[in-house]
C-alpha positions as CSV (number, residue, x, y, z in Angstrom):
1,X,107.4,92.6,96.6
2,X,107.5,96.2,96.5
3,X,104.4,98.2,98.3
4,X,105.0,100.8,96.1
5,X,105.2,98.2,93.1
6,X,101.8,96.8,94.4
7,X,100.1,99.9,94.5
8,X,101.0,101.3,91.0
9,X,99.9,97.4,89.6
10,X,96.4,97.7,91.2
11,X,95.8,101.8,90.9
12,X,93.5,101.3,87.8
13,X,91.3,99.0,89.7
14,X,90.9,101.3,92.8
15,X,87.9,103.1,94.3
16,X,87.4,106.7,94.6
17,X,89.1,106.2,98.7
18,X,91.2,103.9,98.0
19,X,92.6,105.9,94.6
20,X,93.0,109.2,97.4
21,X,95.0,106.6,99.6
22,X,97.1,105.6,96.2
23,X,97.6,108.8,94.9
24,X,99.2,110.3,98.7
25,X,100.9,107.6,98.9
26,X,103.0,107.5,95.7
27,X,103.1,110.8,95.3
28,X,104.7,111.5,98.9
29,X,105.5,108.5,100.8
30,X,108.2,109.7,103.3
31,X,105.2,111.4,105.3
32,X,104.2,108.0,105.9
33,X,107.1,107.4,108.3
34,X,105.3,110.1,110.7
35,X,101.4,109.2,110.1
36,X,99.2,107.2,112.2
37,X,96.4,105.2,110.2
38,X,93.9,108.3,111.5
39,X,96.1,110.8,110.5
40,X,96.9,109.4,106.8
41,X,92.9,109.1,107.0
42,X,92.7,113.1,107.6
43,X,95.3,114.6,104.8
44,X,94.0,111.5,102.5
45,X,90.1,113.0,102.8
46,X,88.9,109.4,103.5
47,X,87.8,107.7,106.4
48,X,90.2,105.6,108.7
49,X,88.4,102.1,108.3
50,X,89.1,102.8,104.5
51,X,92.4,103.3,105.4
52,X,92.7,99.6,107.0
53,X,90.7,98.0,104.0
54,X,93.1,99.9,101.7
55,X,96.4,98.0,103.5
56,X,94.5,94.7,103.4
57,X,93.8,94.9,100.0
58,X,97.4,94.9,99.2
59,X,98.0,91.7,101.8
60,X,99.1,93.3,104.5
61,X,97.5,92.3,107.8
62,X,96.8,95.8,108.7
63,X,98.4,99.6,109.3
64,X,101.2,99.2,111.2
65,X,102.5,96.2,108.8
66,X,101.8,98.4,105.8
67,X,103.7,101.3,107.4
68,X,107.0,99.2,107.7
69,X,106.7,97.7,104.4
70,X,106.7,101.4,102.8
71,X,110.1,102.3,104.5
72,X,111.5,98.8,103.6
73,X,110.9,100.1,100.2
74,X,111.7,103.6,100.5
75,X,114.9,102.1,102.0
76,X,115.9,100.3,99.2
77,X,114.7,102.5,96.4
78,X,117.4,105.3,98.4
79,X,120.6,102.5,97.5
80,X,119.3,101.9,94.0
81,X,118.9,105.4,93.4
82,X,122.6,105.6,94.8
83,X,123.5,102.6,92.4
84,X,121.8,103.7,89.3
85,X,121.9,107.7,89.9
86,X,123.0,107.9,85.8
87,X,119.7,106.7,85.1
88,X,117.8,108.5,82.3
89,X,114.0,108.7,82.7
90,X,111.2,110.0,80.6
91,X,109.8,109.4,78.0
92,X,110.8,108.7,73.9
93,X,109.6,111.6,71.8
94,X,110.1,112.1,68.1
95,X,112.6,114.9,68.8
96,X,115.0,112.5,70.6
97,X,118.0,111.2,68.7
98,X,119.1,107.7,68.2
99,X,121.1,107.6,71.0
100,X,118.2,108.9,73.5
101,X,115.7,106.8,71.9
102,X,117.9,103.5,72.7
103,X,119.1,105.2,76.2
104,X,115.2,105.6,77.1
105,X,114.3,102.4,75.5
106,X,116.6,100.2,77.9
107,X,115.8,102.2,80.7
108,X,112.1,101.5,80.0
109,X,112.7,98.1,79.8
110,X,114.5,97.6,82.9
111,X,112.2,99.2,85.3
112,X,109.6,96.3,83.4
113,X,112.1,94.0,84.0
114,X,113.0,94.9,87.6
115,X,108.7,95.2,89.0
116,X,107.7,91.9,86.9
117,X,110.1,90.2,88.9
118,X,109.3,92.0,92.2
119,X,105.7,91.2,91.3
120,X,106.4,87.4,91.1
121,X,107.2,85.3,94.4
122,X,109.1,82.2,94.0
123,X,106.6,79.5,94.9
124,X,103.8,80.4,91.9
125,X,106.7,80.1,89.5
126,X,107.9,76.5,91.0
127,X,104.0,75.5,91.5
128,X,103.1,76.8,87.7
129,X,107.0,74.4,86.7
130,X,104.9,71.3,88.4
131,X,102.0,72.1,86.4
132,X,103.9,72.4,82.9
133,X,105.9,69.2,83.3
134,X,103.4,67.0,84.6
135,X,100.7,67.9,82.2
136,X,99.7,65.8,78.9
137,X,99.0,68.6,77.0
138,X,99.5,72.1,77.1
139,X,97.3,75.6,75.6
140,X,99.1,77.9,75.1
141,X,96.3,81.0,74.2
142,X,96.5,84.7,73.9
143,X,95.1,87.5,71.2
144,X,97.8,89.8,69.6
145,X,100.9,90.9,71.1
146,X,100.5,88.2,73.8
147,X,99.6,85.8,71.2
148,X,103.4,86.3,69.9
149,X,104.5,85.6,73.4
150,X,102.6,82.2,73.0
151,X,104.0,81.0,70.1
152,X,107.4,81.5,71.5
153,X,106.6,79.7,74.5
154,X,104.7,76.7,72.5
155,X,108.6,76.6,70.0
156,X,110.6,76.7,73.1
157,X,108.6,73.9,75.0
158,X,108.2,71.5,71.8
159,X,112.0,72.0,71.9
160,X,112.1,69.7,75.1
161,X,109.5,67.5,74.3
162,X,106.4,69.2,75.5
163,X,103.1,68.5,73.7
164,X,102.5,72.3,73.3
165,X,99.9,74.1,71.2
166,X,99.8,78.0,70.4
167,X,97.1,79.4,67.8
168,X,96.5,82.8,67.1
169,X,92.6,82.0,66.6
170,X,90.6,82.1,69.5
171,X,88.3,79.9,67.7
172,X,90.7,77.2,66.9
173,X,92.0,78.0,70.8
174,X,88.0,77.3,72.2
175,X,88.0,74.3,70.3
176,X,90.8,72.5,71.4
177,X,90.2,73.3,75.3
178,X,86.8,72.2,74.7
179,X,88.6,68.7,74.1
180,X,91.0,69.1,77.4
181,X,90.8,67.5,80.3
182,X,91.9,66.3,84.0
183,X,95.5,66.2,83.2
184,X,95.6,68.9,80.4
185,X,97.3,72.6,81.0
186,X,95.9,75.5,79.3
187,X,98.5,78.4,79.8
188,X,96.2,81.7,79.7
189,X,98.3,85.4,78.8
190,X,96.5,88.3,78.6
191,X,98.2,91.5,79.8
192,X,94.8,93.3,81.1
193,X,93.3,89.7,82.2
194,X,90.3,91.1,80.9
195,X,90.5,89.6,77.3
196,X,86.5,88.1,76.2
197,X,88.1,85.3,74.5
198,X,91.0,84.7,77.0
199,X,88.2,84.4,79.5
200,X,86.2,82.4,77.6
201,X,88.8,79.5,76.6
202,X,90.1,79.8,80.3
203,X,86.1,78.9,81.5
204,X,85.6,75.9,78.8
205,X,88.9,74.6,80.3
206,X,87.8,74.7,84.0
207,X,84.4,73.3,82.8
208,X,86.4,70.3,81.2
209,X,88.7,69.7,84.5
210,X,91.3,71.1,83.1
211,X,94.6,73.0,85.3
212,X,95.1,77.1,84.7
213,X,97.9,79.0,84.8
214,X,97.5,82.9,84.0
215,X,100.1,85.9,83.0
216,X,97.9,88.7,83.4
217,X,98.2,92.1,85.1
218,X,99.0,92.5,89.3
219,X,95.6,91.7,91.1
220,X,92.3,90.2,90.7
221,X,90.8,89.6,86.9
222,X,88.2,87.4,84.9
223,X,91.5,85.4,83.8
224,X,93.6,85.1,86.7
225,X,90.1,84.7,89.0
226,X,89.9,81.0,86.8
227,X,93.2,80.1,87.3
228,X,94.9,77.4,89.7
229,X,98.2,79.5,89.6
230,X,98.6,83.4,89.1
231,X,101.8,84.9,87.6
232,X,102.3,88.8,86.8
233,X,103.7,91.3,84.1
234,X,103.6,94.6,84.5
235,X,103.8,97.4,81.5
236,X,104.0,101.1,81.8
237,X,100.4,102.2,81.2
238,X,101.6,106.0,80.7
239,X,104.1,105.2,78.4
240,X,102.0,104.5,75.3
241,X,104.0,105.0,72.9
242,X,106.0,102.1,74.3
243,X,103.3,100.1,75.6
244,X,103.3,96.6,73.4
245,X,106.7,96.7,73.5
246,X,107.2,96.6,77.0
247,X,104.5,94.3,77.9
248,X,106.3,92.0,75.7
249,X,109.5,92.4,76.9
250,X,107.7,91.9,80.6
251,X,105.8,88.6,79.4
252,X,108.8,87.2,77.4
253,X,110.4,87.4,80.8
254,X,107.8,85.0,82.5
255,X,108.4,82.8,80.2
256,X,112.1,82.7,79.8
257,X,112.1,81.8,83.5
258,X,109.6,78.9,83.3
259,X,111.6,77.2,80.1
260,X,114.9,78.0,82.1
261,X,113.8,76.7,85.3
262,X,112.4,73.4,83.5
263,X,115.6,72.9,81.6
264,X,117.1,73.1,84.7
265,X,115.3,70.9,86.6
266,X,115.4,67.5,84.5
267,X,119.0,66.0,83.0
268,X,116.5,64.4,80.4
269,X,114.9,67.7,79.1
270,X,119.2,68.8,78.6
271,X,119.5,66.3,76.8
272,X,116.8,67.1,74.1
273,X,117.4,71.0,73.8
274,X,121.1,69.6,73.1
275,X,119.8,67.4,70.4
276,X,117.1,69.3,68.9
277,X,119.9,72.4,68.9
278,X,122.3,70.1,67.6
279,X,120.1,69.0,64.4
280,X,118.6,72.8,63.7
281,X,122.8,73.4,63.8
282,X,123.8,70.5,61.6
283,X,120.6,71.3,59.4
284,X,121.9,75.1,58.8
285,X,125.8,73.9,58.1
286,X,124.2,71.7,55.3
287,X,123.0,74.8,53.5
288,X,125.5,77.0,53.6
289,X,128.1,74.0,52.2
């Protein structure tokens, strides 16, 4: 995962230091090459054990592990800058013509694309796989945009068998996790993991013995803090014009790997997405005859 990726999913979270630390660091991180931990300390205006709690936070064991990680990434942001050097950034106004607005659209849309999936390690996603095929029922909650990203998930898994429930009423939602149990999934996405009612259906659930999984923001929140597995979207917060869309597009992509990856995974679970797209198919012929 990108440091730099890291830092920009956590910077809304940050403390006055460790926002000083953030802010340097983003804003000119080829002088980290050159800086010891004291001296980053000095042009930051922050002490040097903030320094060392700052690298922690972000998992790192400590300075000189943080400084290698930030010209890894500086490394390879220098070849896809090479790669992609066409690319158009900024940001859609209502001057911009049809052909901008679509140029900047995809262009926002990738760089969500390309962090969610930096953000994501590969063993959450199999662990959160176990979880969904192994579970009796499933939960799939969420308020607004997110709760559109649920009811996809909940079609796409009943397509394959699953017992999966989305319902865009966090009443109906407490309810029914108020009746789960060991055994039973709820499926939590929020995109701040901050959500009252997310929270409050994810605590009912680990009340009842139920398992967790969470989409939420990069770091710690009320959601993912309940959850037995943490997975992470990412939006761009400046861009708010765009911002629904592209936590969307960033969520959609979770879950498009999870339905993928348990297709994949089971001969049986082919075998039903081929029959239930086989009648839907047969089904649509019949009306247009």
């Amino acid at each position: 995962m990108s440091t730099f990726t890291k830092i920009k999913a956590i910077k809304d979270s940050l403390s006055q230091s460790e926002g000083k630390l953030a802010g340097f660091i983003l804003n000119s991180p080829n002088a980290i090459r050159e800086l010891s931990s004291q001296e980053l300390a000095n042009v930051a205006g922050v002490s040097q054990s903030s320094v060392v709690k700052f690298t922690q936070k972000l998992g790192y064991k400590g300075y000189p592990t943080f400084k290698l990680a930030v010209m890894d990434a500086l490394n390879s942001e220098a070849i896809n800058n090479e790669q992609h050097n066409e690319h158009l950034h900024g940001k859609i106004t209502l001057s911009d013509s049809l052909e901008q607005l679509a140029a900047k659209l995809l262009s926002s849309k990738t760089s969500v694309l390309n962090e969610t999936k930096n953000l994501n390690e590969t063993k959450p996603i199999e662990d959160a796989v176990g979880l969904i095929k192994s579970a009796k029922r499933i939960l799939i909650c969420g308020l607004g945009g997110s709760a559109l990203v649920g009811y996809d998930f909940s079609y796409k898994l009943q397509k394959i068998g699953y017992s999966a429930i989305a319902n865009a009423d966090s009443h109906a939602q407490l309810a029914l996790a108020a009746t789960f149990g060991k055994g039973d999934l709820v499926f939590a996405i929020s995109e701040s993991g901050q959500t009252h009612e997310v929270v409050e259906i994810c605590q009912q659930a680990k009340q009842c013995g139920a398992n967790i999984i969470s989409l939420t923001k990069y770091g710690k929140n009320p959601v993912s803090n309940l959850a037995d597995i943490n997975l992470y979207s990412v939006a761009e917060a400046d861009s708010l014009r765009l911002s629904s869309i592209l936590a969307r597009t960033a969520q959609e992509f979770i879950i498009d790997i999870l339905f993928i990856a348990i297709t994949q995974s089971s001969r049986q679970t082919r075998k039903l997405l081929e029959k239930t797209n086989s009648i839907v198919s047969d089904y649509r012929n019949s009306l247009e005859r």
